[in-house]
N, C-alpha and C positions, 0 to 999 in steps of 0.2 A: 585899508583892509581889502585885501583881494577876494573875498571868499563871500562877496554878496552875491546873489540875483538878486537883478533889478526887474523884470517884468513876469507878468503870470505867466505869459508862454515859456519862460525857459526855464519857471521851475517846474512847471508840468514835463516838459521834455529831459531836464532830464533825471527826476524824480523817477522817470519812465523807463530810461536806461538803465539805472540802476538799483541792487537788490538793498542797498542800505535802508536802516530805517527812517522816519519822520518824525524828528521828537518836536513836541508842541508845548508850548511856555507860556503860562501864562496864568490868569486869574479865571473864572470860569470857563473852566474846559470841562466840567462834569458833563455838560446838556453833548456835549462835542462825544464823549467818550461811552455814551449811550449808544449812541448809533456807529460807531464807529471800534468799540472795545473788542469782536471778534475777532480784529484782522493785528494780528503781531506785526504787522509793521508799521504802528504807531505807537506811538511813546507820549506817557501825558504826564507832564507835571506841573502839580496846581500850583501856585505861589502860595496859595494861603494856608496849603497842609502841607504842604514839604519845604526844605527848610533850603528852596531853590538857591538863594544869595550866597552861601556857604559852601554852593556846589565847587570839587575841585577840580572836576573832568566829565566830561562828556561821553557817555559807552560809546566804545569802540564798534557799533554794529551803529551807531547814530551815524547818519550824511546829509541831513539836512533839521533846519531847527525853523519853525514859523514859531513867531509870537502872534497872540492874542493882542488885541484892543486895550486890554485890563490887566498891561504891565507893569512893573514900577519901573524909573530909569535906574537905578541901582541895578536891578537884578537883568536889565538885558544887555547893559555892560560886563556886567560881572561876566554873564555867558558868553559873550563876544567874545570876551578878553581867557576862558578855560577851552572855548571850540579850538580842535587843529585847523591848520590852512585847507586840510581837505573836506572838513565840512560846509555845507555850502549853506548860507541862512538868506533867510528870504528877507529883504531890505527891511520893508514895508510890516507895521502891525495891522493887523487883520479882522474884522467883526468876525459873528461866529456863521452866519450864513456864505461869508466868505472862503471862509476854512473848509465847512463843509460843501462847497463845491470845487475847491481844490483837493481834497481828502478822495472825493468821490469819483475826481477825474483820475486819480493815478492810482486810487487801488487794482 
């Protein structure tokens, strides 16, 4: 699959470049979405309330996807497998202090 980053620096650069959003996956993302809920260009979808595994497509204004720490491997395959090639997802699952200083660098 071509549509990884692989390092923090170049999904900060080019999260940076561009005005697409940042959908976030995963299992607690509420604490994330507190400090983070004013800014529409984040996308939060919890695993445990929405019915993520069943998803068939990815919105069109999404260009990148991090997961969370506290994913199942079902449901970040399943996403892998509905993102287009131009979405770009970050390799790596993430704790949540992690998130939010990636979150914080490219708002």
């Amino acid at each position: 699959m071509n549509n990884f980053i692989l390092t923090f620096r170049d999904f900060i650069k080019e999260a940076k470049a561009s005005n697409k959003k940042i959908l976030l996956v995963g299992n607690m993302t509420r604490s994330l979405q507190r400090k983070f809920e004013n800014n529409p260009r984040f996308v939060f979808w919890d695993d445990n309330k929405k019915n993520v595994g069943r998803i068939k497509k990815i919105p069109d204004d999404v260009g990148f996807i991090i997961f969370t720490r506290f994913i199942g491997h079902k449901t970040s395959i399943k996403i892998e497998k509905v993102a287009t090639p131009d979405v770009k997802i970050y390799k790596y699952t993430q704790g949540t202090g992690m998130i939010r200083l990636l979150l914080s660098l490219v708002q």
